[in-house]
Each structure stands twice: as C-alpha cells, then as structure tokens.
C-alpha positions as CSV (number, residue, x, y, z in Angstrom):
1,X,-94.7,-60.3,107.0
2,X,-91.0,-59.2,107.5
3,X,-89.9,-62.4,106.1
4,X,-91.9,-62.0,102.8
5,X,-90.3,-58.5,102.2
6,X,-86.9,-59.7,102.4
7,X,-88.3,-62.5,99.8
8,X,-89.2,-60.0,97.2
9,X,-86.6,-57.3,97.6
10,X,-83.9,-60.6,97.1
11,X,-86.3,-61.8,93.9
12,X,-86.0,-58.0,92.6
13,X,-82.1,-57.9,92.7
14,X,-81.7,-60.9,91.1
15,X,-84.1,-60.0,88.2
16,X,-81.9,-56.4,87.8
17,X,-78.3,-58.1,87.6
18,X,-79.5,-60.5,85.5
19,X,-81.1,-58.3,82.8
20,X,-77.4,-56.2,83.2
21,X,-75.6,-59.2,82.6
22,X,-77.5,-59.8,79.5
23,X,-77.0,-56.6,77.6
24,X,-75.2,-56.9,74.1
25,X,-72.0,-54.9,73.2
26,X,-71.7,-51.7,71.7
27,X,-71.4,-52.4,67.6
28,X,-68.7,-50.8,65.3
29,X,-70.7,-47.7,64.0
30,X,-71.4,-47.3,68.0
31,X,-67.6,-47.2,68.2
32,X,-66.9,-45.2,65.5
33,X,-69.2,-42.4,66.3
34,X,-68.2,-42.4,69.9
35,X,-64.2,-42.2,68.3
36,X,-65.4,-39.3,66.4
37,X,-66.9,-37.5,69.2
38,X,-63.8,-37.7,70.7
39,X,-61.7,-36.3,67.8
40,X,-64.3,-33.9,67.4
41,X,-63.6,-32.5,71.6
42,X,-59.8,-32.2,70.6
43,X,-58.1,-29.1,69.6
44,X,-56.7,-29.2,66.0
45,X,-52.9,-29.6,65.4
46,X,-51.0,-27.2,63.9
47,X,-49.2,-26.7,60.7
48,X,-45.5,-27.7,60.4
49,X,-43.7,-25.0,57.8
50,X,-40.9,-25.8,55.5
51,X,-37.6,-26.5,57.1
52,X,-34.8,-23.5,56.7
53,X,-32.9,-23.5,53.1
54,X,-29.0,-24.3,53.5
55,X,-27.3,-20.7,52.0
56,X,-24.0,-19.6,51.6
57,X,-23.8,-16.3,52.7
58,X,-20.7,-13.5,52.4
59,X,-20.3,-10.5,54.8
60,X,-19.8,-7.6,52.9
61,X,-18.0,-4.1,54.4
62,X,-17.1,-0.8,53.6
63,X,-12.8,-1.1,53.0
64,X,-10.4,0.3,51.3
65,X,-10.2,-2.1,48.0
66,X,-7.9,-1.8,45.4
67,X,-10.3,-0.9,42.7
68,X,-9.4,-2.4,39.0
69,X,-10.7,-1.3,35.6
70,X,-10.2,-4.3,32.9
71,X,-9.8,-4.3,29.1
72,X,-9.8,-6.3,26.7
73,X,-6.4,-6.4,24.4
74,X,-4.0,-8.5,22.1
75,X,0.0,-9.2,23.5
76,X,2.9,-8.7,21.0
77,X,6.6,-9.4,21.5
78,X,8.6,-6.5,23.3
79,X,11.4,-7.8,20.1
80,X,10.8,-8.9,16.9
81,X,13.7,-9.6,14.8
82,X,13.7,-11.3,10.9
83,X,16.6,-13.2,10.2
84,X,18.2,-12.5,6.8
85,X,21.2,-13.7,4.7
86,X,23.7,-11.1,4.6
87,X,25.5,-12.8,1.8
88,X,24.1,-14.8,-1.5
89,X,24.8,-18.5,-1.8
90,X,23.0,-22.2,-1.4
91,X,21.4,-22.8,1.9
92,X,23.3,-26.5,2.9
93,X,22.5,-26.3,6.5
94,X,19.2,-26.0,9.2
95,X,21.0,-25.9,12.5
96,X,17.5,-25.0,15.2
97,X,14.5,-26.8,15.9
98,X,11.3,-24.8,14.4
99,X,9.4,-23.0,17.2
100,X,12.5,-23.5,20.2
101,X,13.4,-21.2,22.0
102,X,17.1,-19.8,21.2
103,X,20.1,-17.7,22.8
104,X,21.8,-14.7,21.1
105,X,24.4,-15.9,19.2
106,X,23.6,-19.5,18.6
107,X,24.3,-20.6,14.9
108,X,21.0,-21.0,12.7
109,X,22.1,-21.8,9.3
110,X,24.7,-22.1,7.2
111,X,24.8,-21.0,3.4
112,X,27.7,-22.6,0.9
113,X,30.7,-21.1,2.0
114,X,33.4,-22.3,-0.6
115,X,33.3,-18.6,-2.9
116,X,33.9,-16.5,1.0
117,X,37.0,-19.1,1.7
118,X,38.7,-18.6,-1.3
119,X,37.9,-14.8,-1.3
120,X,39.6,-14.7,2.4
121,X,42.4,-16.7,0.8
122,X,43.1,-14.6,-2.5
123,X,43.4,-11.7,-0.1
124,X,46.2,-13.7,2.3
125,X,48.0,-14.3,-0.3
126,X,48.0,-10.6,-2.0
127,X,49.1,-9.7,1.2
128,X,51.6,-11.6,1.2
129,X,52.8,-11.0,-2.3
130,X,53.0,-7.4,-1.2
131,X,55.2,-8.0,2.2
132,X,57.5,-9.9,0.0
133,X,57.9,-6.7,-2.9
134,X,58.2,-4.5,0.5
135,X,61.1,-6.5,2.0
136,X,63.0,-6.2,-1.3
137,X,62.1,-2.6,-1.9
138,X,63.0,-1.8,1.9
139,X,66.5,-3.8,1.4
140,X,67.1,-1.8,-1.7
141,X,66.2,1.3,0.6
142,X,69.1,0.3,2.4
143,X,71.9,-0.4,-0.1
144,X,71.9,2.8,-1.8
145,X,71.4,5.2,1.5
146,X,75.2,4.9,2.0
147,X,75.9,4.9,-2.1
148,X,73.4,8.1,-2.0
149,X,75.6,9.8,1.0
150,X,78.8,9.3,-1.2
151,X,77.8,10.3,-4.1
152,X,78.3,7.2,-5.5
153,X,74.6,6.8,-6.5
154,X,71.8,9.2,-8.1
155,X,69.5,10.4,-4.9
156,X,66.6,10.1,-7.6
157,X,67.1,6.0,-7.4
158,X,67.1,6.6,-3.9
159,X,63.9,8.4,-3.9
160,X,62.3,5.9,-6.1
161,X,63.1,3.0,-3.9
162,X,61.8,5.0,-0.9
163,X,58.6,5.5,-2.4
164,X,57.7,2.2,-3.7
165,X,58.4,0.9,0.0
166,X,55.4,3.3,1.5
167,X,53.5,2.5,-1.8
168,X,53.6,-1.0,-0.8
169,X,53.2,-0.5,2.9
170,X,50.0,1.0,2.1
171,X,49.3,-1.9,-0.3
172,X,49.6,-4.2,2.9
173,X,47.3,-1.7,4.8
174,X,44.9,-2.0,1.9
175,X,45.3,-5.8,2.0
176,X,44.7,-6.7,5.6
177,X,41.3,-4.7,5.4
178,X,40.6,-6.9,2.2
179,X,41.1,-9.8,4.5
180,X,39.2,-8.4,7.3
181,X,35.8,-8.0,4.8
182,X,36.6,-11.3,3.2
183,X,36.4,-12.9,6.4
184,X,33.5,-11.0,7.7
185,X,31.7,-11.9,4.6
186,X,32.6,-15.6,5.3
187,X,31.3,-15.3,9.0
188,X,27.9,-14.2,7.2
189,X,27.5,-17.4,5.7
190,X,26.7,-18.8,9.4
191,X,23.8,-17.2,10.5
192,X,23.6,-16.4,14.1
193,X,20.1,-15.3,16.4
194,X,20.2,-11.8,16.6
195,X,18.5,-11.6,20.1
196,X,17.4,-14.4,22.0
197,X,13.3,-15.9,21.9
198,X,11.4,-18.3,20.2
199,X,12.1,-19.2,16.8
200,X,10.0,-19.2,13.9
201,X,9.6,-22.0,11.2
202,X,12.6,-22.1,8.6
203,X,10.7,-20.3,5.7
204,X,13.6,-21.9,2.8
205,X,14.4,-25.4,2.4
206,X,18.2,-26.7,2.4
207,X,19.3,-26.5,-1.3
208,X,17.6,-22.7,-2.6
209,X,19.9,-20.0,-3.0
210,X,19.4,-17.4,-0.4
211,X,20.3,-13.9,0.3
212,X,21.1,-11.5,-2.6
213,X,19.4,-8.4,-3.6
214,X,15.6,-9.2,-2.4
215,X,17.3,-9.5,1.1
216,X,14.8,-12.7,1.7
217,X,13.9,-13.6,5.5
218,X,15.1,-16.9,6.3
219,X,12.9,-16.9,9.6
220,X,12.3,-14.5,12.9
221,X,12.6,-14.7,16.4
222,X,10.4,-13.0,18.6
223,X,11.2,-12.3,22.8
224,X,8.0,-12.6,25.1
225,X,9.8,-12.2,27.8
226,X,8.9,-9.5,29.3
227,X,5.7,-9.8,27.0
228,X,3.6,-6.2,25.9
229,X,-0.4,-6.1,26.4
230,X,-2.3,-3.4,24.2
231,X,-5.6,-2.0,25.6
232,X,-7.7,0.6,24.7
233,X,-10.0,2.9,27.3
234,X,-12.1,5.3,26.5
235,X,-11.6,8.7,26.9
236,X,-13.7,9.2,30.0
237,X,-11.6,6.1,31.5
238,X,-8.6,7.1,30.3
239,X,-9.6,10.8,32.3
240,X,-10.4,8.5,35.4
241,X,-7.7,6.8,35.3
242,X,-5.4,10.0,35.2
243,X,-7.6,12.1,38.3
244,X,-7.4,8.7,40.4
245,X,-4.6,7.1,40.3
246,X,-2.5,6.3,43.1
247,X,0.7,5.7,41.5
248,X,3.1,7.1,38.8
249,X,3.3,3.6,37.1
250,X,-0.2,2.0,37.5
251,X,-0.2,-1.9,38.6
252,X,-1.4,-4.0,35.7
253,X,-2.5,-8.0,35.6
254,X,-2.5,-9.9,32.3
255,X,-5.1,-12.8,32.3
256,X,-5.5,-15.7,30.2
257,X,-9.4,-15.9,29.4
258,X,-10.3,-19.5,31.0
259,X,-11.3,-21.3,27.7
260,X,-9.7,-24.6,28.6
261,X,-9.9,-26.5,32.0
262,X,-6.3,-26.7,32.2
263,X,-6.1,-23.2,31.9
264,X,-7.0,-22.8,35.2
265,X,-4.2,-23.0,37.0
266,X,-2.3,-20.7,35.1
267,X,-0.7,-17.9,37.1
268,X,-1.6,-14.4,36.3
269,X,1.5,-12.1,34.8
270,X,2.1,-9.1,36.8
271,X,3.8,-5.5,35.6
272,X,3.1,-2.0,34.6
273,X,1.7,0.4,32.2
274,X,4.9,1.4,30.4
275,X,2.9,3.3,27.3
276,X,0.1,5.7,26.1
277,X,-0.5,7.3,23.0
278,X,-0.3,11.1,22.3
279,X,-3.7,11.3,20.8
280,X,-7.1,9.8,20.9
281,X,-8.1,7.8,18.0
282,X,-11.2,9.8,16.4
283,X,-12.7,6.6,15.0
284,X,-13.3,4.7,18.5
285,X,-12.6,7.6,20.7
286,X,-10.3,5.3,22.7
287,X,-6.4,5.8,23.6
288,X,-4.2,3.3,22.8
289,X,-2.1,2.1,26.1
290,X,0.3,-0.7,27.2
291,X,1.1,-2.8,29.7
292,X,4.6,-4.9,30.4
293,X,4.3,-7.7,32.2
294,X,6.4,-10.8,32.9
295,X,6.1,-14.0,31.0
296,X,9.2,-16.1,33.1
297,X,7.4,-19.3,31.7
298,X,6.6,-18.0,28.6
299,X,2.9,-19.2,29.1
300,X,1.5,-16.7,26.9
301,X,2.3,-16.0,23.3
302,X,2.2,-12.9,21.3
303,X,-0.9,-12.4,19.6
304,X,-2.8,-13.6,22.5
305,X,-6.4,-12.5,23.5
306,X,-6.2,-11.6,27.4
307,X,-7.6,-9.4,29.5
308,X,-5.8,-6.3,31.3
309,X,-6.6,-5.3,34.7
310,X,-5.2,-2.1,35.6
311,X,-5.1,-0.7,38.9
312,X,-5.9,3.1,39.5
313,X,-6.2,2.8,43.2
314,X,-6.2,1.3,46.6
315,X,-7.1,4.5,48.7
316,X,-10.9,4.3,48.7
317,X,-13.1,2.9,50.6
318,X,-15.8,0.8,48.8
319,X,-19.1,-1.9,49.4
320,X,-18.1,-4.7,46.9
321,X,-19.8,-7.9,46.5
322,X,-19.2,-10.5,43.5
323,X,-21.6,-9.7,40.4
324,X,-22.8,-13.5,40.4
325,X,-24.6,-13.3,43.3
326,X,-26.6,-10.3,42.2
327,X,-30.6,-10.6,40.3
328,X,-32.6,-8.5,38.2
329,X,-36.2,-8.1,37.5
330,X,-38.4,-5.1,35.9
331,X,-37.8,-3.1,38.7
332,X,-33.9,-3.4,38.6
333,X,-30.9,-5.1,40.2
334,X,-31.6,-6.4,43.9
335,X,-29.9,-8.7,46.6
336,X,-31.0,-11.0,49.1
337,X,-29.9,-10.6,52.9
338,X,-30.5,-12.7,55.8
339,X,-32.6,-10.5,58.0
340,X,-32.4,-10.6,62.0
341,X,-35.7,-13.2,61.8
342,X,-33.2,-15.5,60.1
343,X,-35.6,-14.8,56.5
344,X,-34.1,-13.9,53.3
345,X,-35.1,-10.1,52.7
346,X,-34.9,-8.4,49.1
347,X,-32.7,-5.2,48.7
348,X,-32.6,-3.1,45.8
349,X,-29.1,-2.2,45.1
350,X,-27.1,0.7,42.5
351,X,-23.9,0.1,41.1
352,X,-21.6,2.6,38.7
353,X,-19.1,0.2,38.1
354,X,-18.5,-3.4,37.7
355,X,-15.9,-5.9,36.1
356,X,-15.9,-10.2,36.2
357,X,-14.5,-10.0,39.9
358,X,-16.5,-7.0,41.7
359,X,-19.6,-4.9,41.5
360,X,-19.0,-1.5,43.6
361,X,-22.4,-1.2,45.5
362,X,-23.4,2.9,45.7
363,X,-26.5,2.5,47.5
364,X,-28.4,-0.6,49.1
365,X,-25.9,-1.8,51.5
366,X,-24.5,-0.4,54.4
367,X,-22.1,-2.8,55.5
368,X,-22.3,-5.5,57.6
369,X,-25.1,-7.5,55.8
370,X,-24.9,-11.2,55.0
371,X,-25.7,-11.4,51.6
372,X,-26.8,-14.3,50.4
373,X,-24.7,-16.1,47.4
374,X,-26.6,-19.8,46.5
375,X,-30.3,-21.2,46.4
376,X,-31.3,-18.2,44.2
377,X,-33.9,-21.6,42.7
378,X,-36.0,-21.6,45.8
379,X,-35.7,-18.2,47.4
380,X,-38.1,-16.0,48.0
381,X,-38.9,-13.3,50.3
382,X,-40.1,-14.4,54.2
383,X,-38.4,-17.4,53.7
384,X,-36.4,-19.3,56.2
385,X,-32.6,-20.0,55.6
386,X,-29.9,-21.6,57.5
387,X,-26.8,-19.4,56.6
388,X,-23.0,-20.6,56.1
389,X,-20.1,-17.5,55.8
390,X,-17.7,-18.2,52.9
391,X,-16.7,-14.9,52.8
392,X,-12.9,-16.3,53.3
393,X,-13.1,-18.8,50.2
394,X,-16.3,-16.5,47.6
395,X,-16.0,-12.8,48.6
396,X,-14.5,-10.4,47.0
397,X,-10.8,-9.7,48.7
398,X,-10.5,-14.0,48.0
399,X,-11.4,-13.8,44.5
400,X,-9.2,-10.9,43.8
401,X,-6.3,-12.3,45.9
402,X,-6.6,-15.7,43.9
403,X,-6.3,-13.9,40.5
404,X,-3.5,-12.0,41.9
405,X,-5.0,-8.2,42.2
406,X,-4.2,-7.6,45.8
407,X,-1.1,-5.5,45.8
408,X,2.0,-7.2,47.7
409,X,2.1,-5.9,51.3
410,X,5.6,-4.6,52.1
C-alpha cells in the first residue's frame, strides 16, 4: 500500500513539470502591454525651460556728471582775408599751390613790374639832378659870403643864392619821398599773404591785367586755426544755460557728424564759448552764440556741419543711461532690469532731457540697477538672462570720455 502511494505522488510530479516545461512564451503585444503598464506606474518627467539669454548689462548710479546740451551749427574761419592788387598791371606770375596752406608774408603773385622800376628810377635820378644844382648853389653860397662882408658884392645875390639852396634842399626832401612811393608801389607788384591759412584757388589766369579801379580779388586765405562754431539755443536754453552754469567761459566740444567710416577716428576739437548775441532773433526765437575751438590739424574746414556740445555744469548729481538702450510702447518709455530672480523686469522710466550720448533718468531708477543694454529681439518679461557688465566699455561716463566731454582732472 505505502509503496503504491509513493508510485502515484512520483507519476503526479512528473506530469506537473512537464506540462511547465511546455508552456509557450509571452508574444509581442504580451510584451508591449506589460511595457506600458510599467510606463504607465512611473511618475512623469518634467519640463526643461529655455536656457538663460546672454545680456550685456550697465550699472547705472546717481553721480555728479558733467551734463552737456548740444547744437547743431556751421564753422567759419576766425580770419578771412581777400587778396587784391594794390597796383594795375599784367599778372606774369602764380607763385602758391591752390588750396595750401601759406605763412604771412610769403610771395603769391607777381604783376608786370617794368612801369614801377622805371618810375623808382625817374625819381633816383631827379634826386640826383637836384643834389647836383644844390652843391653848386651851396658853393655859390660860399663865394660871395666873404664878397657880401666886404662889400664887394650886392647882399641881394647873396640872398638869392641862399634861397635857391633851401629851395633845392626841399626839392631833395620832396624827391626821396617820390622814391619812397615809387618803390612802395613797385613792392605792390609782388603780392604777399596778408595773414597766414589756407589758400583759395587763383581766381585770374597769368596774362589778364589786374588791379585798377574795380580793386579785383586775385584769391583769399582763410585761418581755421583756432576755427569758430555758430549755434543757436533757444531762449529757454539760452536762460538754462545762464542760471546753471558752472563756469564764466562754458566748456564746448566741436564734433564731426560720423558720415564716413574713416571719420571715426577723428579727435574731437576742444574750447570755449567766446560769443553771444545782444538780442534774440524774433523769427526763430533763438540767440545766436559761438564757440572757439582748436583745429591744430586743421581737420575741419570752415563751412562745416558739426555739432556743439556745450557744457553748463558738472556739480549735479544725475541717473544717466545711454538712449539706445531705452524702448517705447503705447504706454511710454520703459527699461529692462535684471531682477534679484536673475529675470529681466520692465521699468517705466521719465526723462526731461536727452542728447546722442545720455538720457537724464527723473524717475524709474534709483541707482544701482543693472540695466540691460542687448537681446531687446527676444526679451520679455519673467525671462531668464545670464548678465555681463560693460559698464567700463557702453555706459555713459565711457562714451562721454571717448568723445572727449569729461573735463580734464587737474
């Protein structure tokens, strides 16, 4: 009996790992579903946001800043001289090269000079004539003095010969001046520079008689060095200018509008205003006022459009920022700050003043905030940035040092 239950329970085993053995594998929707199952159990990943923006950024502060008002204006020459003939005659010589620059003094043409030449020797030689007569009327003088005091000769012959020896003495007197304005007029038939600067074109050729009665300009010279700027405020600037400033003569920069690439390099030209006008013109309701400045190189030339910064002072304290960097919508001018979540942050901003270098911030800033200066494409408020200071190379006190309106520290 015990032996035939061990039979069957060893039978039954066999029959259950064989039927395990036999079972098929799991097919690809089998595997599928289970993989989905699985992804279904996990939690979902989240969302990766967009990197931070690369900005420049400039630190602005309230400083004392030298504050600037600009004009527009025109340069003339501080001298401007026409050359004329002083005598008539044929023009045989050009001595200067058209549009050099020339020294007081140096010889620019030369008109026929045969007619002065013989004039200053007609009056040498009358001269002479004359101290010849004298030394025969002065040797006549002589002989009958002694006859005279002997009564051997008539006084009267005496007086006679006495006179016509001071009427030739004055003759003499008479004919040295002759030769002095004979000779002057033949030094007028070399015409010199009257003041040193750049020459004009010759406006007659060699050949045409010059000079004469019309008085006809043979060329001009102009001096640009120091070189005037004319501007015109306003009235209300002209009265700002006169509450505010700082100094007796106000600082002034003459700039060459950057038109050409090559311009760019050009240094500005420092000075003064040297001028204003007694009146205010009724038709613009602007003063007329000028400004010398240096022009060592002569780099700008009169007539020239430039623009005239003026400063009025360097005692206040101000919030400026460069005007690039600031944006407008319907609701009005505005800046972008990095806010302590590292997000650019919109805020609205007022100005009362601003030129191409500065805009003086009245309310908005603080000081203190990085304001953001690049990426204006792609920002938006809440976004991420990754800021970089330039305030050394794109803020304000570096722009206005680099065009030269930072006041020299002593």
């Amino acid at each position: 009996m015990t032996r035939f239950i061990l039979w069957t329970i060893t039978v039954l085993t066999l029959f259950v790992l064989t039927s395990c053995s036999e079972e098929s594998p799991p097919s690809q929707e089998e595997k599928a579903a289970a993989e989905t199952t699985v992804a279904e159990e996990q939690p979902p990943a989240q969302p990766q946001g967009p990197p931070p923006l690369p900005v420049e950024v400039i630190t602005v502060a309230m400083k004392q800043t030298p504050v600037w008002l600009e004009y527009t204006g025109r340069t003339e020459a501080t001298e401007r001289v026409n050359v004329i003939a002083r005598v008539s005659g044929r023009l045989e010589q050009i001595l200067f090269t058209e549009g050099d620059y020339v020294e007081a003094g140096t010889p620019l043409f030369i008109i026929e000079q045969t007619a002065y030449q013989a004039a200053v020797d007609q009056a040498m030689a009358q001269r002479q004539r004359n101290e010849a007569t004298l030394a025969l009327a002065r040797a006549d003088v002589a002989r009958y003095k002694p006859l005279v005091a002997e009564d051997l000769a008539p006084r009267q012959t005496l007086e006679q010969y006495e006179a016509r020896v001071a009427e030739l003495e004055a003759s003499i007197t008479a004919d040295e001046a002759a030769i002095r304005d004979a000779e002057l007029q033949l030094s007028y038939t070399e015409v010199e520079a009257p003041t040193s600067g750049r020459v004009s074109r010759s406006f007659f050729d060699v050949g045409n008689i010059v000079g004469g009665a019309e008085q006809a300009v043979l060329t001009n010279i102009v001096n640009d060095d120091p070189m005037f700027a004319f501007f015109n405020p306003t009235e209300s600037q002209f009265q700002i200018m006169s509450k505010f400033k700082s100094q007796d003569k106000m600082p002034a920069v003459v700039v060459i509008p950057n038109r050409a690439a090559e311009q760019l390099s050009r240094e500005p030209l420092s000075g003064f205003v040297d001028f204003t006008d007694n009146r205010v013109e009724p038709t613009t309701g602007t003063i007329t006022m000028r400004a010398q400045v240096e022009n060592p190189n002569n780099l700008i030339m009169e007539g020239t459009f430039v623009y005239v910064n003026v400063m009025v002072t360097d005692q206040e304290s101000f919030i400026m920022i460069p005007p690039g960097i600031v944006q407008r919508d319907q609701l009005g001018r505005f800046v972008y700050i990095v806010d302590e979540n590292h997000q650019a942050k919109r805020v609205d901003i007022t100005s009362n003043y601003e030129s191409r270098h500065y805009l003086i911030v009245n309310n908005g800033l603080a000081g203190g905030e990085q304001v953001i200066a690049s990426g204006f494409v792609r920002l938006q408020p809440g976004a991420p940035v990754q800021p970089q200071d330039v305030t050394d190379t794109r803020g304000v006190m570096a722009v206005m040092a680099e065009q030269g309106l930072l006041p020299d520290k002593e």
